[in-house]
C-alpha positions as CSV (number, residue, x, y, z in Angstrom):
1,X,-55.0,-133.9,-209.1
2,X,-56.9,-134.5,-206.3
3,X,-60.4,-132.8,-203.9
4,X,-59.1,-130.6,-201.6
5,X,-62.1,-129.7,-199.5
6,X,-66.0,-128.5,-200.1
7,X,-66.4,-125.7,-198.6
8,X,-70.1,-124.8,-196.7
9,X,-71.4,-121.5,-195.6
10,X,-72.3,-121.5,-192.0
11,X,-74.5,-118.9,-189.8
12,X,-73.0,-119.9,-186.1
13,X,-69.0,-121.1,-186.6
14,X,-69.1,-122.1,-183.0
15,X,-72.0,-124.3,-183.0
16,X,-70.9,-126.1,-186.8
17,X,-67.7,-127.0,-185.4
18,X,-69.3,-128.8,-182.2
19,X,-71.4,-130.5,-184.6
20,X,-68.6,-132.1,-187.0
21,X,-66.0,-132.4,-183.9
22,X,-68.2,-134.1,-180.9
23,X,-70.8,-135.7,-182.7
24,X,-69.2,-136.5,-186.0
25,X,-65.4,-137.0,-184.7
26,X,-63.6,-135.0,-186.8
27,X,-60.7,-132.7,-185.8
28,X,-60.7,-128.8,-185.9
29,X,-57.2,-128.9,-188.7
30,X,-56.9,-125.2,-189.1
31,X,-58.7,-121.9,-188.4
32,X,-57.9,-118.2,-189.1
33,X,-59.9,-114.9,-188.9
34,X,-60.1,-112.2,-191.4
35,X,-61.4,-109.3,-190.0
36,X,-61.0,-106.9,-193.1
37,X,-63.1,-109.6,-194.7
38,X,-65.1,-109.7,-191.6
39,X,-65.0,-113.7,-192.1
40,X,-63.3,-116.8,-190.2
41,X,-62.6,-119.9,-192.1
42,X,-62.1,-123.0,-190.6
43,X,-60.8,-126.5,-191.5
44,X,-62.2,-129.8,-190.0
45,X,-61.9,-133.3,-191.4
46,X,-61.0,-137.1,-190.1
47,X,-57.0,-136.7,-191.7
48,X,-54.6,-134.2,-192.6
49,X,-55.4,-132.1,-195.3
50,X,-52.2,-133.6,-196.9
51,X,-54.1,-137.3,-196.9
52,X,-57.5,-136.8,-197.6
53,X,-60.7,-134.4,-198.4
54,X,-61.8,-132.1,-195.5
55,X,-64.4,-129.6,-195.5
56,X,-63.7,-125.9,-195.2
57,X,-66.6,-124.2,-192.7
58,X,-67.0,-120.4,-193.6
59,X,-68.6,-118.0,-191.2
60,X,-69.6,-114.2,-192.4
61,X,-69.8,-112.9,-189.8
62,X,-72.6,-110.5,-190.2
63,X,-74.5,-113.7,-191.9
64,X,-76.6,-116.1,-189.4
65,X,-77.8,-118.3,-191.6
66,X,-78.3,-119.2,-195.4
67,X,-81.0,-120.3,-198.0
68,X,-79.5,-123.8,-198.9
69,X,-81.1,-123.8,-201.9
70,X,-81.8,-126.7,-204.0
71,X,-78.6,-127.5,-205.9
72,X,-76.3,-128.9,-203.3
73,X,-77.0,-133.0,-202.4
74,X,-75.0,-133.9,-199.1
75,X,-71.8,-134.5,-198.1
76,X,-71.0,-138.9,-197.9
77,X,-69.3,-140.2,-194.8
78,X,-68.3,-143.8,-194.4
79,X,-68.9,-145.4,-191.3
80,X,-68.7,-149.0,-189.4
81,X,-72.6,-149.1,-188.6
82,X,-75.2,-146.9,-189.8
83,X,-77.3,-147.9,-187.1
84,X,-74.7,-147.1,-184.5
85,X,-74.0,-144.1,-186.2
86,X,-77.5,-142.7,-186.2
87,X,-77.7,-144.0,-182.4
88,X,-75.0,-141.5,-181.5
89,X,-75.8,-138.6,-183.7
90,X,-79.7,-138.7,-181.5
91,X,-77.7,-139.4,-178.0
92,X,-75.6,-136.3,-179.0
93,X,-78.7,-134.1,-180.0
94,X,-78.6,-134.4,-183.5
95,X,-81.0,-134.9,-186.5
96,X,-81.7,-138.2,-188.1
97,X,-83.8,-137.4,-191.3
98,X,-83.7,-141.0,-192.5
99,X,-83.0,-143.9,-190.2
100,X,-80.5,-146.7,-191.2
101,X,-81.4,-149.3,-193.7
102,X,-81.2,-150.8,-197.2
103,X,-80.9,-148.0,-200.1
104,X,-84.1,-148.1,-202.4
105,X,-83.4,-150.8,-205.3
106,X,-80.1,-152.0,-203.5
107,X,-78.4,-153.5,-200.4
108,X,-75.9,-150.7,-199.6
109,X,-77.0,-149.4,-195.8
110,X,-77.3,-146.0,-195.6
111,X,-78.7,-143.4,-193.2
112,X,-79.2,-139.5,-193.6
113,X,-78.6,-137.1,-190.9
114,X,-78.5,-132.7,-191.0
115,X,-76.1,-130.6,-189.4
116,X,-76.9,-127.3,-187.7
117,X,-77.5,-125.3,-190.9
118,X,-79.2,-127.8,-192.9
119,X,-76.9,-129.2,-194.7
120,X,-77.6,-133.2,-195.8
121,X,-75.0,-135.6,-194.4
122,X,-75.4,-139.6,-195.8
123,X,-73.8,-142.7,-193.9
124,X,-72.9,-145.3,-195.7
125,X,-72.1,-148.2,-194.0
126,X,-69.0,-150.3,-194.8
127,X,-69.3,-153.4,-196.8
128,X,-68.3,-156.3,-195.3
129,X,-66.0,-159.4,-197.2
């Protein structure tokens, strides 16, 4: 058994995939339409969805945005350098919400950052040997 994917609602499909394609780096894997449903799903993620976890963006399309609520954490993303990492996400117009550095009562480097809806998205940096 494995995680196939998390799948978040999103209020502008256009503007979510910018997000996680230019400014996080992933790659668009799969999208289709369902216009009976009146919804478009689409698949992005750093590997195939044959080698690793991806997330699954879902657009209603009469829905422009959603009440996150207070259940759902973030989504974790390793990276190289948080500090880099945060760097780009600014340059790129995105959202730091808590700037690189040492996790409270550790030494793990991590950094928080929002997509376009919301949703919470925490670097961790790589550990080094």
């Amino acid at each position: 058994m494995r995680i196939l994917h998390t799948m978040l609602r999103v209020g502008n499909l256009e503007r979510s995939i910018r997000f996680y394609t230019d400014v996080l780096g992933m790659q668009i894997l799969r999208r289709k339409d369902y216009p009976e449903g009146k919804f478009t799903l689409a698949f992005v993620g750093y590997q195939s969805e044959t080698e690793g976890t991806v997330l699954e963006l879902t657009h209603n399309w009469e829905t422009d945005h959603y009440d996150l609520g207070t259940g759902f954490g973030h989504i974790a993303i390793e990276v190289d350098n948080a500090y880099e990492a945060c760097e780009k996400v600014r340059n790129l117009g995105g959202r730091v919400t808590r700037e690189a550095g040492p996790m409270k009562h550790g030494a793990t480097v991590i950094a928080f950052i929002e997509d376009p809806d919301g949703y919470k998205i925490e670097f961790i940096q790589k550990k080094t040997a």
